[in-house]
N, C-alpha and C positions, 0 to 999 in steps of 0.2 A: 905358131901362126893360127891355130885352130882357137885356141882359147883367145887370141884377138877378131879372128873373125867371130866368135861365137858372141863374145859380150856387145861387139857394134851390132850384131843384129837383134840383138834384144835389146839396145837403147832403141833404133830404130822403127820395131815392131809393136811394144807396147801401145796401148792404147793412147794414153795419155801423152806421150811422148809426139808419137805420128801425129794426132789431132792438132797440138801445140805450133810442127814444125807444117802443118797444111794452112793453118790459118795467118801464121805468121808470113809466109809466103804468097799468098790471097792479098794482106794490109800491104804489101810492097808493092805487088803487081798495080794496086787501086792505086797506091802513090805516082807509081810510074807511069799514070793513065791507061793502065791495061784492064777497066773496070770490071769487063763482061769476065773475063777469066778470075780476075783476082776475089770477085763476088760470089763467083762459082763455087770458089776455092773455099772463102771464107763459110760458103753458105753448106757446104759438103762437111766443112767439119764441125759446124757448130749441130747435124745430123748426126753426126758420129758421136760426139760430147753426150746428147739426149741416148742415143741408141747405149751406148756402153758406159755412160753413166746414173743412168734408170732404171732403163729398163732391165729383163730379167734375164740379158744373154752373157754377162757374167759368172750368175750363176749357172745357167746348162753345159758351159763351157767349165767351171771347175769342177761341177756332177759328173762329167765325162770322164775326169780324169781319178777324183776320189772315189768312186762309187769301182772302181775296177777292179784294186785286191781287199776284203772285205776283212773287220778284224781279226786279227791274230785269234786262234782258240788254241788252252794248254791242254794238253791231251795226255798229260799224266809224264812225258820225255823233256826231259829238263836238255835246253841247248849248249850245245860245249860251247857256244861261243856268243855274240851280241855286236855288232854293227851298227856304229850309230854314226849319221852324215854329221857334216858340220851345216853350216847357216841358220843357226840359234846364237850364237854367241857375238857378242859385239866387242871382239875381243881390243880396240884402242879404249874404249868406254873404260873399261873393266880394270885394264891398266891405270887408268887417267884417274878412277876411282875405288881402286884397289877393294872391286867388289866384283859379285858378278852380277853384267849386265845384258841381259836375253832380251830376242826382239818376239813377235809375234809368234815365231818358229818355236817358242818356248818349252813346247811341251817335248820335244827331241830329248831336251835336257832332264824333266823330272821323269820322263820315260827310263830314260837310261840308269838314272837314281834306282828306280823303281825295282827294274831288275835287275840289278847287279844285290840287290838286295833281296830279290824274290830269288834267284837262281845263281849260288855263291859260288859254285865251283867253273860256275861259267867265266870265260875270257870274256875281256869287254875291250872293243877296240874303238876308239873315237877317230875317223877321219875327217881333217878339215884345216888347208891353211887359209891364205889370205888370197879371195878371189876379186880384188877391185883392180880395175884395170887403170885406174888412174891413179889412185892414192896407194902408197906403201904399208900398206895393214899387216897387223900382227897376226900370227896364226891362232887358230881357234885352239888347236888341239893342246897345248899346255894349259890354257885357263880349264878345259874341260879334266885334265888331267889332275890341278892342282883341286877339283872339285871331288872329284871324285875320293883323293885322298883326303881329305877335308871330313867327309861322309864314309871314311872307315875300309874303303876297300882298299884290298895287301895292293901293293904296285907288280908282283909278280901277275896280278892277274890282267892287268893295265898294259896297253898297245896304242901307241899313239903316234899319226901318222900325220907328220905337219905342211907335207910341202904340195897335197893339192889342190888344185885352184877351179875345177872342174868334175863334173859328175864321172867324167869319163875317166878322170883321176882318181876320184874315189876308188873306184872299182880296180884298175890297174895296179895302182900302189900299195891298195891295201890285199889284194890278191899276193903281190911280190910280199910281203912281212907276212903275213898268216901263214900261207902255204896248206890249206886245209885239206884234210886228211879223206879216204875217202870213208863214208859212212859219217859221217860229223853233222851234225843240225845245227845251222849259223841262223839267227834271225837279223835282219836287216834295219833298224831304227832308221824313220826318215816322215816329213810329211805326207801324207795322201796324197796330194796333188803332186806332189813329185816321183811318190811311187812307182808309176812305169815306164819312166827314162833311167830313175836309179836302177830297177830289174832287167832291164834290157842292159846296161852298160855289165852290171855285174854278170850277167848271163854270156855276154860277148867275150867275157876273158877266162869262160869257163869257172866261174864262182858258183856255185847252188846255194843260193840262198834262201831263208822264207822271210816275205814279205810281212815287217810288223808295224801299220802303219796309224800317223797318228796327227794331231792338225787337222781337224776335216773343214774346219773351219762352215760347212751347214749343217744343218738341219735328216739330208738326205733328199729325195727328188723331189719333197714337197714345198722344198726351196724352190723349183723350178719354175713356179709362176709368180714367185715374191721382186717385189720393183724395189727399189734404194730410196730412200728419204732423202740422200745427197749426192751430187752427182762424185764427189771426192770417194764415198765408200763401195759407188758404182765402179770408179774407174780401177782401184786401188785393187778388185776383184778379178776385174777385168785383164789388169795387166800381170797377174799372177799367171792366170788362166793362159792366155795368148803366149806369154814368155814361153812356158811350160809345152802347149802345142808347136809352136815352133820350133822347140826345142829338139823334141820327139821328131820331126820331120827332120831334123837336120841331121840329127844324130844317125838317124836309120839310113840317108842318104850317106853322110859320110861312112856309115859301115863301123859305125861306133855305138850302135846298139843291136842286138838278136834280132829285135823285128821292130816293127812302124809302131806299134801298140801294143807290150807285153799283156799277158793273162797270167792268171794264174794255173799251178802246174795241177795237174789228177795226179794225187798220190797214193 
């Protein structure tokens, strides 16, 4: 039930979504002779369209959220282990073209490449199945698994976790196969901007992880006064960003993550 309420309310909240289904609603009411509301309607979200398509509140909205755990630094301690989320992989694609095919999320992937080959004796666990709530999608975590062997890593070091469909899954399921020890250094692979709902979720099931994150998709906060050339790469920002904050309130409400806004820990 959770991961059906979770998905409608992120079709619902996005930017681009909500603006779509305000104006659409507006051209009915105008039909219906309901002008003074339907115009209202229309004229509210073609203000929204400008606002979260332009302007530069896109960006402060995903600085909020990237800018929170700050790069990984190696510190000479190689981790027993590596966490990497799914939502990189377009795993029907990839079947369909018996390649592999990554979406903007992309760098999860050669993250993950990266150290399994900087840090050999580390485990590497990829979790990720198939999160569409309409279409019957294949799980991430085998394309990522056949990649990996692909790219020379033994399968004994290989953990691959297919069946969840939610962040709050990640953390749970891959918590139940790991079983981590205590004194063990897990680093966590995951976008930035998703960062601190994945660390709250893993933090709530009692996982210690360190945050390694990656996707920052700006600049840093000096993006924060930069406007969009179109309102498509406005929204497309936008609706990351808003996903991701609603996310975090949901989650912390439902008591599916440690706190409202994770940090990072003083070690």
């Amino acid at each position: 039930m959770f991961f059906i309420f979770s998905k409608m309310l992120g079709f619902f909240t996005e930017p681009s979504n909500a603006i779509a289904i305000i104006c659409v609603i507006g051209i009915v009411l105008v039909l219906l002779q309901r002008q003074r509301v339907g115009t209202l309607l229309v004229t509210f979200g073609i203000l929204l369209l400008l606002l979260f398509g332009y302007s530069p509140v896109g960006n402060v909205l995903m600085l909020s959220l990237t800018e929170r755990f700050p790069k990984w630094q190696d510190d000479g301690r190689a981790p027993d282990g590596i966490i990497v989320l799914g939502g990189a992989i377009d795993s029907d694609s990839s079947a369909a073209r018996g390649s592999l095919e990554i979406n903007s999320a992309g760098e999860r992937i050669t993250a993950m490449l990266e150290l399994a080959r900087r840090y050999p004796q580390a485990r590497i666990v990829f979790s990720g199945g198939a999160g569409s709530l309409i279409e019957k999608s294949l799980s991430e975590a085998p394309v990522a698994g056949e990649l990996l062997q692909r790219f020379g890593v033994a399968p004994e070091r290989v953990t691959l976790e297919i069946a969840s469909r939610t962040t709050d899954e990640n953390a749970a399921f891959t918590a139940g196969l790991v079983t981590p020890k205590p004194g063990e250094r897990w680093l966590l692979v995951t976008s930035a901007w998703h960062m601190p709902r994945a660390i709250g979720a893993f933090r709530r099931v009692g996982f210690d992880v360190e945050a390694y994150p990656v996707d920052w998709r700006t600049r840093g906060w000096i993006d924060a006064t930069e406007t969009f050339d179109s309102a498509g790469a406005g929204l497309s920002r936008s609706d990351i960003a808003v996903h991701e904050w609603v996310g975090l309130v949901t989650y912390w409400l439902a008591g599916r993550s440690s706190e409202l806004l994770p940090a990072p820990k003083k070690r």
